[in-house]
Wavefront OBJ file of the C-alpha trace (Angstrom):
o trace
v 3.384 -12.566 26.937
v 1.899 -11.255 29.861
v -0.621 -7.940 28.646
v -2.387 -5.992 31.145
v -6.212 -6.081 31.403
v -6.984 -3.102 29.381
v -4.029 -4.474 26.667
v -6.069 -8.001 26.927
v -9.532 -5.861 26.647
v -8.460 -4.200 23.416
v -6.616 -6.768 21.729
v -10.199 -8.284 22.113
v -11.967 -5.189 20.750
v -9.868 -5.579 16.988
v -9.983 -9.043 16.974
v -14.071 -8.512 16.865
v -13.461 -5.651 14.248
v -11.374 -7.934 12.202
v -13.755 -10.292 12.268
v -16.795 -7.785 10.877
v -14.459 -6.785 8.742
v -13.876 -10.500 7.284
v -17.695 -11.131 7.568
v -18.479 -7.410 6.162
v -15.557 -8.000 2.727
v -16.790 -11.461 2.331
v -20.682 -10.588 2.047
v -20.160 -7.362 0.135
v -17.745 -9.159 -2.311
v -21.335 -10.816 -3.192
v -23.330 -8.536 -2.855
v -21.423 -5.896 -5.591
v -22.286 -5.685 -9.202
v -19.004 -4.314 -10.238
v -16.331 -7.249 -10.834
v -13.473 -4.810 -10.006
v -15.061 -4.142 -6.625
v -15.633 -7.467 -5.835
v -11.991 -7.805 -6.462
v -11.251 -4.872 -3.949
v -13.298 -6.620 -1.207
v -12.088 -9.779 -1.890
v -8.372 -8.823 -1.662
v -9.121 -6.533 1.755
v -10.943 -9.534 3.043
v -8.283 -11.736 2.503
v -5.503 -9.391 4.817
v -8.587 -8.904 7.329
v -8.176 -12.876 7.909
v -4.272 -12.505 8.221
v -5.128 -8.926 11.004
v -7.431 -11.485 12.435
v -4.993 -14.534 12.412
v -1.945 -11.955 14.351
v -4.011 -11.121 16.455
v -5.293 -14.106 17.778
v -1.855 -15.489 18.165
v -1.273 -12.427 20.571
v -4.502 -13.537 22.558
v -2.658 -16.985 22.851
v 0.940 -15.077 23.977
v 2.468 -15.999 20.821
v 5.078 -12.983 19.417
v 3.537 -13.358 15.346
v 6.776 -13.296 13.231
v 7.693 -9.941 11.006
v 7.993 -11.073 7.278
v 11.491 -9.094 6.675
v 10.825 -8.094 3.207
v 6.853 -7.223 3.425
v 6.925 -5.933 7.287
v 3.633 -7.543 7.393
v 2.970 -10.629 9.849
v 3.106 -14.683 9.063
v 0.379 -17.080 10.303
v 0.756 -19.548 12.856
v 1.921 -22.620 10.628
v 4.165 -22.996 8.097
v 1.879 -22.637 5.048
v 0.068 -19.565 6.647
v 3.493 -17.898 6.804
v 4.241 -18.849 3.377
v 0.665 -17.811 2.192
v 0.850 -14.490 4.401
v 4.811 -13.364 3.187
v 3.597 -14.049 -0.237
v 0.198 -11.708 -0.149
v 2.560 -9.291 1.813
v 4.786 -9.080 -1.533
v 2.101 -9.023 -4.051
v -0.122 -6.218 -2.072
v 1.611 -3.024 -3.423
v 1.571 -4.331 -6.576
v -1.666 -6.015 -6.788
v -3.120 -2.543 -5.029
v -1.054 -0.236 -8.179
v -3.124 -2.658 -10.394
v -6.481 -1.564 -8.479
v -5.253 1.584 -9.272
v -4.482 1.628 -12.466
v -7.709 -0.127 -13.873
v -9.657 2.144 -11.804
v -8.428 5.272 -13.056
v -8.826 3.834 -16.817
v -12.240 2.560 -16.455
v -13.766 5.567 -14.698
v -13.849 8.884 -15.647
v -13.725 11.771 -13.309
v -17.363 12.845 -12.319
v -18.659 9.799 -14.130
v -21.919 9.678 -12.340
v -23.219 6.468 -14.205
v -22.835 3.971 -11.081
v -24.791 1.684 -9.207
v -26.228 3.138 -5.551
v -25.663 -0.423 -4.462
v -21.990 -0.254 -5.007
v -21.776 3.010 -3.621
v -23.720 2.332 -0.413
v -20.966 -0.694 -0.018
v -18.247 1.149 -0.394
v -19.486 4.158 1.674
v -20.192 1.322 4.231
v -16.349 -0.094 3.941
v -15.195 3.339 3.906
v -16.725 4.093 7.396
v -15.565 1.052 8.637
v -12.154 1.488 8.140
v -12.253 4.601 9.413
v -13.697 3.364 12.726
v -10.907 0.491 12.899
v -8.118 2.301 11.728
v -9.131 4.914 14.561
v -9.318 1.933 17.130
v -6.138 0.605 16.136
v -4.464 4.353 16.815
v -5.556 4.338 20.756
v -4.617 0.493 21.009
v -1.127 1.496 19.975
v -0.856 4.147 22.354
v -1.766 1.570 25.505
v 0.382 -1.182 24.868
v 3.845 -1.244 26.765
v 5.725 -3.682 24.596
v 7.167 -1.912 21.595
v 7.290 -5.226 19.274
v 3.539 -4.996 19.718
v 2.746 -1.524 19.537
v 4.951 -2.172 15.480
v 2.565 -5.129 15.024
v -0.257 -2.691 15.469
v 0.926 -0.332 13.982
v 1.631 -2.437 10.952
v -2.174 -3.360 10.743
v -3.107 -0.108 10.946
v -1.986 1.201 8.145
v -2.934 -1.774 6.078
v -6.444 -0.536 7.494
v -5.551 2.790 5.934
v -4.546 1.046 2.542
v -7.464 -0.093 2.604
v -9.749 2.836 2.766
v -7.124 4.050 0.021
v -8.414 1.151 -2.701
v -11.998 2.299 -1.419
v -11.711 6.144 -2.050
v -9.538 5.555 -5.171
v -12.632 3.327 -6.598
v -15.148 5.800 -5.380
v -13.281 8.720 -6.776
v -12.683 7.070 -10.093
v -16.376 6.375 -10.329
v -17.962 9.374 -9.469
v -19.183 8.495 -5.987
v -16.822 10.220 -3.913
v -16.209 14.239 -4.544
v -13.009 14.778 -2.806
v -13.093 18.631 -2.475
l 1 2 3 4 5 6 7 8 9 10 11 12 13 14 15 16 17 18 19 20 21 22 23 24 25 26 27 28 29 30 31 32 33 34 35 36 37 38 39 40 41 42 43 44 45 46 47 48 49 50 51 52 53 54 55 56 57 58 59 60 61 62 63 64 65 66 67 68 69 70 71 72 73 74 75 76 77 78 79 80 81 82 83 84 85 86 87 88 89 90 91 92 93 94 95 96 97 98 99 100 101 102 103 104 105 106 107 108 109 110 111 112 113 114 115 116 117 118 119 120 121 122 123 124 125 126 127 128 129 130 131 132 133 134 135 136 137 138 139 140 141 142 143 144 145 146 147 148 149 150 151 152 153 154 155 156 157 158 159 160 161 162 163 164 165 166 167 168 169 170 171 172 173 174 175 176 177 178
């Protein structure tokens, strides 16, 4: 694969975000009180790593395989494709379970929650803002339309993932959508 500079320059640029955001999942994971958050950030963390993993095989001119049935990309061996196709299938569903538990064990305007959690998740939130955003202009610069769909894919797993983040929020009273 031969990218231009500025293609090389800001494949660069989200393989660093992906990599704060692996770092970012991974320490907040810790860090939260609430076991269904951890859960949240453990899960985003976990397709962070696979973002990370596509992209790197770009850096290295490798074309990452589409999984046909998930859309999403497979890693660079065997058992990271087989690992990546199957957390492509279970996503959706394990995301409709995030869902689900969070709109049963929070209330709307439920203010009981901890300020930890929330300044976490605010943190998260902004952060996949900012990446989903740099993902948007990357897309627009790239010539080769198999790579502007890779992107594209990513980017709105980024966009799930600000979805499991708001959806928490919401449920717990941290987030007023108005």
């Amino acid at each position: 694969m031969n990218f231009s500079t500025k293609e090389r320059y800001l494949l660069e640029d989200q393989k660093n975000h992906e990599k704060i955001c692996i770092q970012k999942y991974s320490n907040y994971a810790n860090l939260a009180s609430d076991q269904q958050l951890k859960n949240i950030f453990k899960q985003n963390g976990q397709i962070e790593q696979e973002h990370y993993n596509t992209i790197d095989q770009l850096l290295k001119g490798q074309m990452p395989a589409m999984n046909q049935q998930g859309g999403g990309q497979s890693g660079s061996s065997q058992s990271g494709s087989q690992q990546s196709g199957s957390m492509q299938q279970s996503q959706p569903q394990m995301q409709s379970m995030i869902f689900q538990n969070t709109n049963q064990s929070g209330s709307q305007g439920n203010s009981n929650f901890n300020t930890n959690d929330r300044d976490l998740c605010t943190d998260m939130l902004m952060t996949e803002k900012y990446v989903s955003g740099a993902y948007n202009t990357a897309i627009f610069e790239f010539r080769d339309t198999q790579v502007r769909n890779i992107l594209n894919h990513i980017q709105k797993e980024e966009q799930q993932h600000g979805e499991a983040i708001f959806k928490y929020m919401e449920s717990k009273g941290m987030y007023q959508a108005q």
